[in-house]
N, CA, C and O atoms as CSV, one atom per row, in Angstrom:
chain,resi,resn,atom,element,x,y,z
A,1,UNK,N,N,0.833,-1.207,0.000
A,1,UNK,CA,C,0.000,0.000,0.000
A,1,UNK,C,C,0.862,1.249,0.000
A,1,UNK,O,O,0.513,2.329,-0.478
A,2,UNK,N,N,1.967,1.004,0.557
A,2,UNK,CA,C,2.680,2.204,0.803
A,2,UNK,C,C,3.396,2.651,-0.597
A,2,UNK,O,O,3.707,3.764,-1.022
A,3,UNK,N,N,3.515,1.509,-1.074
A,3,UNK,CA,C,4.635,1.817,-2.441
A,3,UNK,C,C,3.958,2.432,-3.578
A,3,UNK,O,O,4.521,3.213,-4.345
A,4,UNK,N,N,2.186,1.899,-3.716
A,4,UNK,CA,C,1.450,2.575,-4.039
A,4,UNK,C,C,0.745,4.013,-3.679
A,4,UNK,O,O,0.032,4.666,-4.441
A,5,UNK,N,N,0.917,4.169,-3.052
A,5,UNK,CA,C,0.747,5.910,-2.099
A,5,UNK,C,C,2.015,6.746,-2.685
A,5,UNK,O,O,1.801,7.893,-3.076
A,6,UNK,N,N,3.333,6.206,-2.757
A,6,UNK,CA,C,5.037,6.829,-3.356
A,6,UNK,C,C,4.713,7.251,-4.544
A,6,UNK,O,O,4.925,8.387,-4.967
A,7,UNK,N,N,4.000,6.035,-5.342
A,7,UNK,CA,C,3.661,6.242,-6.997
A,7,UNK,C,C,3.217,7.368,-7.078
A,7,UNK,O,O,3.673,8.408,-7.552
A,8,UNK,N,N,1.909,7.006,-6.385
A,8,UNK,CA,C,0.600,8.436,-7.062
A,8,UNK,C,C,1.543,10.144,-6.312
A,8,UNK,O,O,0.983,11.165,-6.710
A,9,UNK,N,N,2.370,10.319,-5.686
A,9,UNK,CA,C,2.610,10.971,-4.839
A,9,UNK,C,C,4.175,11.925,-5.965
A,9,UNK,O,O,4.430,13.118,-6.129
A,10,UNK,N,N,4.904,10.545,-6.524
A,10,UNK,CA,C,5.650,10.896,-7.952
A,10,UNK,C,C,5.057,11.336,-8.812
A,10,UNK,O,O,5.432,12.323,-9.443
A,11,UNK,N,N,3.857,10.620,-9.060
A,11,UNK,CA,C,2.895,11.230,-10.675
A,11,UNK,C,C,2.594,12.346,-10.180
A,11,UNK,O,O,2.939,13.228,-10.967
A,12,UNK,N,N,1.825,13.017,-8.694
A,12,UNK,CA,C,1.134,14.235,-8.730
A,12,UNK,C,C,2.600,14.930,-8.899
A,12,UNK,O,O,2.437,15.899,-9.640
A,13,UNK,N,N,3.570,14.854,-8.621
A,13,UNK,CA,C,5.239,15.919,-8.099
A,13,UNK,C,C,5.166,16.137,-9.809
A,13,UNK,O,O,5.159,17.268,-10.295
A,14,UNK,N,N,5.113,14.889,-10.647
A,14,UNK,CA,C,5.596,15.287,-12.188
A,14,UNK,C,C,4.213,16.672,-12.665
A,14,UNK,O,O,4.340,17.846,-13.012
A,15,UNK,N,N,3.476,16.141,-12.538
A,15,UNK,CA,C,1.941,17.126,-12.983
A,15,UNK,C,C,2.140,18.518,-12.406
A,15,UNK,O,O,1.938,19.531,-13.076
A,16,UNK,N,N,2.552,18.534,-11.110
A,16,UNK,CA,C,2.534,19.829,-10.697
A,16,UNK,C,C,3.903,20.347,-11.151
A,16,UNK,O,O,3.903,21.578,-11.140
A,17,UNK,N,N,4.887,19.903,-11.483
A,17,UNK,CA,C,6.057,21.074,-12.188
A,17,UNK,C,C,5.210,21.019,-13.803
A,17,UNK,O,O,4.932,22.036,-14.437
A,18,UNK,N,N,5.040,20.247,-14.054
A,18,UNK,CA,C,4.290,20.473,-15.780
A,18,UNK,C,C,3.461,21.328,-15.427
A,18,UNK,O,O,3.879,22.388,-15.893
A,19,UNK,N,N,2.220,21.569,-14.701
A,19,UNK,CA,C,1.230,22.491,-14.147
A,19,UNK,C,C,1.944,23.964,-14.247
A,19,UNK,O,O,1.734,24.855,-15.069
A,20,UNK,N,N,2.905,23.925,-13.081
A,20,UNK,CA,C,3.904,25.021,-13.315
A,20,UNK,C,C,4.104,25.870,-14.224
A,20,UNK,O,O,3.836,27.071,-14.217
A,21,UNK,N,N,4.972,24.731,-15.668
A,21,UNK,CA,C,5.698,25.587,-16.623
A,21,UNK,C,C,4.522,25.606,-17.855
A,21,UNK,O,O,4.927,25.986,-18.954
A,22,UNK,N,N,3.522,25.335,-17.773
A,22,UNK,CA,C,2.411,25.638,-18.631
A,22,UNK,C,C,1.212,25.817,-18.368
A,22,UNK,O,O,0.290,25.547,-19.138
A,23,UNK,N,N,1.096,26.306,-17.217
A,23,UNK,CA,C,-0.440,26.693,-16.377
A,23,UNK,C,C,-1.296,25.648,-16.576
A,23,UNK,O,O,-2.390,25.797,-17.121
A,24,UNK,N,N,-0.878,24.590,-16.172
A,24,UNK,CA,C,-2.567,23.997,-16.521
A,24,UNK,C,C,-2.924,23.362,-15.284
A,24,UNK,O,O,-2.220,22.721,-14.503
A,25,UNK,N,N,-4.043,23.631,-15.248
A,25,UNK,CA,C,-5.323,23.057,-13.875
A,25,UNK,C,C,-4.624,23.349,-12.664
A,25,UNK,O,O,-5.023,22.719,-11.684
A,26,UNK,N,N,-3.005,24.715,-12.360
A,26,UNK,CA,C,-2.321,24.352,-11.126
A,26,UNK,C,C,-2.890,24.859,-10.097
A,26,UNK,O,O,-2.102,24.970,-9.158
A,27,UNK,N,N,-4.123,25.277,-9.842
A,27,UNK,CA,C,-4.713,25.038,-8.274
A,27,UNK,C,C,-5.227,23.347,-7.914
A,27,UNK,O,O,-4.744,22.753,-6.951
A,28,UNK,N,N,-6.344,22.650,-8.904
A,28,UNK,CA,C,-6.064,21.587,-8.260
A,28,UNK,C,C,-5.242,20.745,-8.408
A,28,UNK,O,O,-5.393,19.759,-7.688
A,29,UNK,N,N,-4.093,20.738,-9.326
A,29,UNK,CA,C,-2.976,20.135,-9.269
A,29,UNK,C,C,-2.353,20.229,-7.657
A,29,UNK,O,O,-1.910,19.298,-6.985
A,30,UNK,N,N,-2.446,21.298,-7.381
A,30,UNK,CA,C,-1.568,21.745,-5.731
A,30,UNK,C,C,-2.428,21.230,-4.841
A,30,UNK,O,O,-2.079,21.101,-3.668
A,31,UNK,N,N,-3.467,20.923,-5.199
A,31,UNK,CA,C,-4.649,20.995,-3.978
A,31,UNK,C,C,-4.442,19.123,-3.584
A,31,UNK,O,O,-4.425,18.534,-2.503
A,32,UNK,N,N,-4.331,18.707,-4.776
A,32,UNK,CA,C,-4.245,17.340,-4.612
A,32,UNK,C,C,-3.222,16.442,-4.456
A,32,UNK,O,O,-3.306,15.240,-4.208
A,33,UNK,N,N,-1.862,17.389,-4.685
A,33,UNK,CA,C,-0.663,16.967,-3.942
A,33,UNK,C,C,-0.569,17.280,-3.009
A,33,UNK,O,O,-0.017,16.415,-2.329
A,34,UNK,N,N,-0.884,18.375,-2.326
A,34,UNK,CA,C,-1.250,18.473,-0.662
A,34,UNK,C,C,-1.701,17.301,-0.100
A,34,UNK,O,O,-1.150,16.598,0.747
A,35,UNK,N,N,-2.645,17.175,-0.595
A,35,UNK,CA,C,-3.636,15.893,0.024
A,35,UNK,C,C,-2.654,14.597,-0.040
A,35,UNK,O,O,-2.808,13.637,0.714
A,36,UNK,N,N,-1.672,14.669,-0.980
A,36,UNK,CA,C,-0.592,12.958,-1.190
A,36,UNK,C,C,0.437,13.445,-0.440
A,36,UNK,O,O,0.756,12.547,0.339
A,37,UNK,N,N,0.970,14.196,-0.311
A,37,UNK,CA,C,1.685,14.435,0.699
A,37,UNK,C,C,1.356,14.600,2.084
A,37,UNK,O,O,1.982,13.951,2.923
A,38,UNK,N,N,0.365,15.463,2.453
A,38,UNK,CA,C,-0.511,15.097,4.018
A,38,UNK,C,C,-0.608,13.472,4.155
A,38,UNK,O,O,-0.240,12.991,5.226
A,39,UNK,N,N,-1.042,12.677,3.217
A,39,UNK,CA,C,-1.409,11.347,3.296
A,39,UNK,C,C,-0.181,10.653,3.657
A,39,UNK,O,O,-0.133,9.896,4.626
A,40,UNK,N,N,0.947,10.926,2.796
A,40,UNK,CA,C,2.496,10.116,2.793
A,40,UNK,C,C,3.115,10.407,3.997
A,40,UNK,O,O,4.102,9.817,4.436
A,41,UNK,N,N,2.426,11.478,4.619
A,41,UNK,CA,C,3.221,11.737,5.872
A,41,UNK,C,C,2.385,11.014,7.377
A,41,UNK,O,O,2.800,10.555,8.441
A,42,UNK,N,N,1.364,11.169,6.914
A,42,UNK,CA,C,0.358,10.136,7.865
A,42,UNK,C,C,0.378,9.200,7.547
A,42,UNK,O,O,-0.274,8.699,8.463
A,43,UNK,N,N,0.732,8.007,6.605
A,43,UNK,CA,C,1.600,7.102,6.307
A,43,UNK,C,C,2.379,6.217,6.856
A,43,UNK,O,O,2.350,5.010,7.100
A,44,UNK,N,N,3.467,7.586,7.069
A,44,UNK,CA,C,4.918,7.528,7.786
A,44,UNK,C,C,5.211,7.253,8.727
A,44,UNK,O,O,6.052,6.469,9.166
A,45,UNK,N,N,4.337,8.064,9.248
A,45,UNK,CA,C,4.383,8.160,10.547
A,45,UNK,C,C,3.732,6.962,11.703
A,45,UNK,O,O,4.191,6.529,12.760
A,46,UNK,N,N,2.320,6.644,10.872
A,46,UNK,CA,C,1.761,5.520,10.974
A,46,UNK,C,C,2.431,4.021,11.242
A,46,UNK,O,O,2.329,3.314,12.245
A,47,UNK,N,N,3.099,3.794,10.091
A,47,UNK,CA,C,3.629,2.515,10.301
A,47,UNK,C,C,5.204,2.513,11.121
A,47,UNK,O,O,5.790,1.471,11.415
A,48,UNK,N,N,5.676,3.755,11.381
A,48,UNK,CA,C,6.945,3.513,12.128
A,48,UNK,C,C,6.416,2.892,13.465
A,48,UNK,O,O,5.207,2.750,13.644
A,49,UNK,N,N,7.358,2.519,14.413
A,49,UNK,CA,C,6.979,1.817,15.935
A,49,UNK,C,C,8.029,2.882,16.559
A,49,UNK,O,O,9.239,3.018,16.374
A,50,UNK,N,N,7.026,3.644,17.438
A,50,UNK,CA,C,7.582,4.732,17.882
A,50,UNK,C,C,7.244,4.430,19.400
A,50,UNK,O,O,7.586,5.221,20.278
């Protein structure tokens, strides 16, 4: 699950510099890598044994 969460989390990172250098859709581009990154970090944090 996790390695799948990395993926989608690479694809949104590629979309949002393309978003970037050609304006396209980059509010919810940002809006929804927020959300994979909030997620990857609750994730993280999740499965460590702390």
């Amino acid at each position: 699950m996790l390695s799948i969460l990395w993926g989608i989390v690479v694809v949104l990172v590629a979309f949002w510099a393309l978003g970037l250098t050609l304006h396209i859709a980059g509010n919810l581009i940002h809006a929804v890598l927020l959300l994979a990154i909030a997620l990857a970090i609750y994730n993280f944090f999740k499965t460590r044994d702390v």
